[in-house]
C-alpha positions in Angstrom: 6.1 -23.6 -1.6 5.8 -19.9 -2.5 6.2 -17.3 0.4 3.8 -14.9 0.0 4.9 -12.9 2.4 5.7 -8.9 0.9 8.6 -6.4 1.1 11.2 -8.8 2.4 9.2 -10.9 4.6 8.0 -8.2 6.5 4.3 -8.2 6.9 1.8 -5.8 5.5 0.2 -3.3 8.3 -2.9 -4.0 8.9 -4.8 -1.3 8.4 -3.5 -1.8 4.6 -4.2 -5.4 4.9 -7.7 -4.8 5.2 -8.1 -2.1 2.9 -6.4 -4.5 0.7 -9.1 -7.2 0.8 -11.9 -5.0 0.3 -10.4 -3.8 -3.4 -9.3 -6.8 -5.1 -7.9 -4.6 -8.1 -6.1 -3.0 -5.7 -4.4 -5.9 -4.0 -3.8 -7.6 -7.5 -2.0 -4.4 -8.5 0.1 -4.3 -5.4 1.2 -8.0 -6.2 2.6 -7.0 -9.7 4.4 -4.3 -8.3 8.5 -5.1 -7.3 9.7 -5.2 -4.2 11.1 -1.5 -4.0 7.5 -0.6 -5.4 5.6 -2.2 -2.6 8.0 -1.3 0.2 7.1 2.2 -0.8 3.7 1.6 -0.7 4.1 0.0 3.0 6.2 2.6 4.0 3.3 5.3 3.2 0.8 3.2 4.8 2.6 4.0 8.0 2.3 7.3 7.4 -1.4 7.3 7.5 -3.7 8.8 9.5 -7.1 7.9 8.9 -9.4 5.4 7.1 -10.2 7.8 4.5 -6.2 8.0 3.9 -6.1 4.4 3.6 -9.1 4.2 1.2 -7.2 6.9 -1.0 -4.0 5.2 -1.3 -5.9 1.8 -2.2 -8.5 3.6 -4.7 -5.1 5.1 -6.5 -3.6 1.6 -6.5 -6.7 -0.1 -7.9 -6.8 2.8 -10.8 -2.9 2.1 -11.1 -2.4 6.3 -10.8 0.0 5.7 -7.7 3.1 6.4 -9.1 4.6 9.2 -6.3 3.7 7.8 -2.5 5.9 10.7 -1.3 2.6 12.9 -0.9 1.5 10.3 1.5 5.3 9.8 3.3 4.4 13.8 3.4 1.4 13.5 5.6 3.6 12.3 8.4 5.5 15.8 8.3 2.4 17.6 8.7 
């Protein structure tokens, strides 16, 4: 059986979880990404503050324009 399970078995937060399920572009992007990728993409979604953070980071992974999720890991510094 598969593990679904991303960035080494760690699970997603929840907040992007949700998010997540509400974009299936998004979440169907986030699957093809590698491991490095999503842990990146995890790793900002801890940095976030807000729904309306959240919904950006998802909207830009379901337009696949993520490509820097340092000016979310930036957020945190603020």
């Amino acid at each position: 059986m598969k593990n679904n399970s991303f960035a080494h078995g760690q699970e997603l937060p929840l907040g992007l979880s949700m998010a997540l399920a509400q974009v299936p572009a998004a979440y169907a992007y986030f699957a093809k990404l590698d491991p490095l990728q999503r842990q990146q993409i995890i790793d900002s979604a801890h940095c976030i503050r807000s729904k309306e953070e959240m919904r950006d980071l998802v909207n830009s992974l379901s337009n696949g324009q993520i490509t820097d999720t340092s000016i979310f890991l930036n957020k945190k510094l603020m």
